[in-house]
C-alpha positions, 0 to 999 in steps of 0.5 A: 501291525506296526506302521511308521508315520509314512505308513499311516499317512498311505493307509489314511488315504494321504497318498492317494486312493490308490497306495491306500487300497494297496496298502490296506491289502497288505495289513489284512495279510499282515493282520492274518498272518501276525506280522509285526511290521512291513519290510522294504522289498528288492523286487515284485513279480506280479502273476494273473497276466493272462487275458485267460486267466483274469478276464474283464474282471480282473482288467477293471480292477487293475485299470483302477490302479493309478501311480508308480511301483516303487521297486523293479517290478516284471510280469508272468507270462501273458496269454500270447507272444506280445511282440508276435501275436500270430506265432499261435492261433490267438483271436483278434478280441483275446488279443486286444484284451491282452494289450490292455492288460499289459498297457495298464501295467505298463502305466503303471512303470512295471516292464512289460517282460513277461515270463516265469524264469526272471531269475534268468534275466541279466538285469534282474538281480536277486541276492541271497537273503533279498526280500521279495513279492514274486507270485508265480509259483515256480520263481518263487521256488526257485528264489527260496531254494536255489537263490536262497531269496525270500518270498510268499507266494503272493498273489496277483493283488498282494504282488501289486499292493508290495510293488506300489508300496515298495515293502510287504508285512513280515511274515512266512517265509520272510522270517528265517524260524519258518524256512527250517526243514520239516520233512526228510525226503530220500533218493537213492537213483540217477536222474537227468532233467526230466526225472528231477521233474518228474520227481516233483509230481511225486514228492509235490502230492507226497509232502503237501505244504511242508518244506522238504529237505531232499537226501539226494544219493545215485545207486552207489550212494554218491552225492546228487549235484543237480543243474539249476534246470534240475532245480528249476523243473523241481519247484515248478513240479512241487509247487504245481502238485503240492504247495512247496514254495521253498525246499532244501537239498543237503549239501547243495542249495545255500541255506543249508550250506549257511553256518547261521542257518540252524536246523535239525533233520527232520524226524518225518521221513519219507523215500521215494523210489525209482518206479514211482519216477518211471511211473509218471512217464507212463501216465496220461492226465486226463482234462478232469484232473485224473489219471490213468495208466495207459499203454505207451501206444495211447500216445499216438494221439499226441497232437501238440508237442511243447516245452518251457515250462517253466521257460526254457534257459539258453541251455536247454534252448541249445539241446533242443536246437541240437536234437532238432538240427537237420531234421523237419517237425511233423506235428505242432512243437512250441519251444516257450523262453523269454524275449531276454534269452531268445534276443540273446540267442537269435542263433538258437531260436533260427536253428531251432525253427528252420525244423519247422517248430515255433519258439514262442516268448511271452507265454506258455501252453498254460496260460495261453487258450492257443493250447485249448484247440488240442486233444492231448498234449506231450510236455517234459514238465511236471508243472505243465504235465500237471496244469495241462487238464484243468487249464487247457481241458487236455490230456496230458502226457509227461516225457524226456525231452528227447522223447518230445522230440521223437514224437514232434518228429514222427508222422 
């Protein structure tokens, strides 16, 4: 890689031991990946947050770190509600840990916002065509494809590395050459916000690491225009069983709608139909990562019912409030938004939890070990559906949201 003097001076230790380890991250990276140079980047999102997924491992290594981020950077979801720790059964050790995750990076000038959705906040700008180093996999997704941003999927280290340099090398997704289509995917159905989720799982183990560009057409071959929650459960879907990190929807998402943007559909094609969509919502997952197709009355051992994943959006707060309105839950429900969206609806989340349902900031039922303490789990999210039995060592069972609902609601 090229490094200009300010670069070398870091990379010789001039800047401290710290920008050095950092940077040095980032040339091996670059070194891999036959980058020619940094870029400066707008913003980081730094992943491996949780106390459950970093361990005291990964808490002596970041409270090495030492300096300032130079770019906004923000955090993944924690293991817990960080300014509500009771909300869920979290143990006072667990916790402890935890406020010291987030003390280290707080000391190191990065908020201390902990969620899977920054897009969603109000001072979290991203642009079309920004460079970013966000790590977890459903932003990224959503930063590519819907806001046309570019990004890697970093990890935790690389996230940090980018946001104490401020730049990250120039390669992936960064370069417009590797953010072309590679694969046509077809469907010719309706779907509402599940389905879209569920036709994540789908497409996810279908495509693997290619970049889809979706043909989205309903039965009578009209134009899908699907809402940024569509969008949102998607990538979350694709990233979780695939490693999608960007896809395309013609005539919908930016990139294919810029004349710059110059591509061919693809020749490799594959169709999705609408029976492999209704076969998602009639399969458990099971904790060893299996599935098995099960009759809908195997869902009677539902224990905890959840959604948010990824967090939820003012909108979808509203719906959930709706359907819940004037009605008591019988079972463990746990709504997972962001601090921002919940402070800006107090409304909301109080009409949501006089039902007797929790909604819980910070975290979400994957990285919190609150979730380990079930047997079987109802989520409306591909990505969760699919991260529920490795992370939490439950089944998992995928529906609507109206359905999660019904099932938080019966005896």
């Amino acid at each position: 890689m090229y490094l200009t003097k300010e670069e070398e001076k870091i990379y010789n230790g001039e800047e401290g031991e710290t920008l050095q380890k950092a940077i040095e991250i980032l040339v091996a990276l670059g070194d891999i990946y036959g980058a020619e140079k940094f870029i400066p980047i707008k913003s980081a999102q730094i992943s491996g947050v949780s106390y459950k997924t970093i361990g005291d491992a990964g808490l002596e290594w970041i409270s090495d770190l030492k300096g300032t981020v130079k770019v906004p950077s923000i955090l993944n979801p924690a293991g817990m509600d960080t300014e509500n720790r009771k909300s869920l059964p979290i143990d006072d050790h667990f916790a402890e840990k935890q406020i010291e995750i987030l003390n280290v990076f707080k000391n190191l000038g990065i908020r201390t916002q902990c969620t899977c959705t920054p897009y969603l906040l109000k001072d979290f700008d991203v642009k079309y065509k920004d460079n970013l180093a966000w790590g977890e996999s459903s932003a990224i997704s959503f930063a590519n494809s819907v806001l046309g941003a570019r990004t890697n999927r970093e990890g935790g280290p690389s996230a940090i590395s980018a946001a104490l340099i401020g730049k990250t090398p120039n390669y992936g997704l960064h370069l417009e050459e590797n953010r072309i289509p590679t694969i046509l995917v077809e469907t010719d159905f309706e779907m509402n916000l599940s389905d879209f989720a569920a036709l994540g799982v789908v497409a996810g183990k279908e495509v693997g690491n290619e970049i889809p560009l979706f043909r989205m057409k309903d039965e009578k071959q009209n134009q899908i225009c699907p809402k940024r929650d569509e969008l949102k459960a998607l990538g979350a879907a694709m990233a979780a069983t695939g490693s999608v990190a960007l896809y395309h929807i013609e005539n919908i998402t930016p990139e294919v709608l810029d004349k710059d943007f110059s591509f061919e559909i693809p020749k490799n094609k594959i169709t999705i139909e609408k029976e492999q969509i209704d076969e998602i919502y009639e399969i458990v997952n099971l904790p060893s990562g299996k599935a098995d197709n099960v009759d809908r009355r195997a869902f009677e051992n539902v224990d905890l019912v959840t959604v948010g994943c990824p967090h939820c959006s003012e909108e979808e707060l509203r719906r959930i409030s709706e359907l819940l309105d004037g009605k008591s839950v019988k079972k463990s429900f746990w709504i997972f938004t962001s601090r921002d969206v919940a402070n800006r609806n107090p409304q909301i989340v109080e009409s949501i939890e006089k039902s007797g349902a929790k909604v819980v900031c910070d975290t979400c039922m994957v990285v919190s070990p609150a979730a380990n303490l079930y047997s079987k789990i109802m989520v409306n999210s591909g990505k969760a559906y699919a991260y529920v039995p490795g992370m939490c060592s439950a089944k998992s069972v995928f529906a609507d949201l109206e359905n999660c609902v019904k099932e938080a609601l019966r005896e």
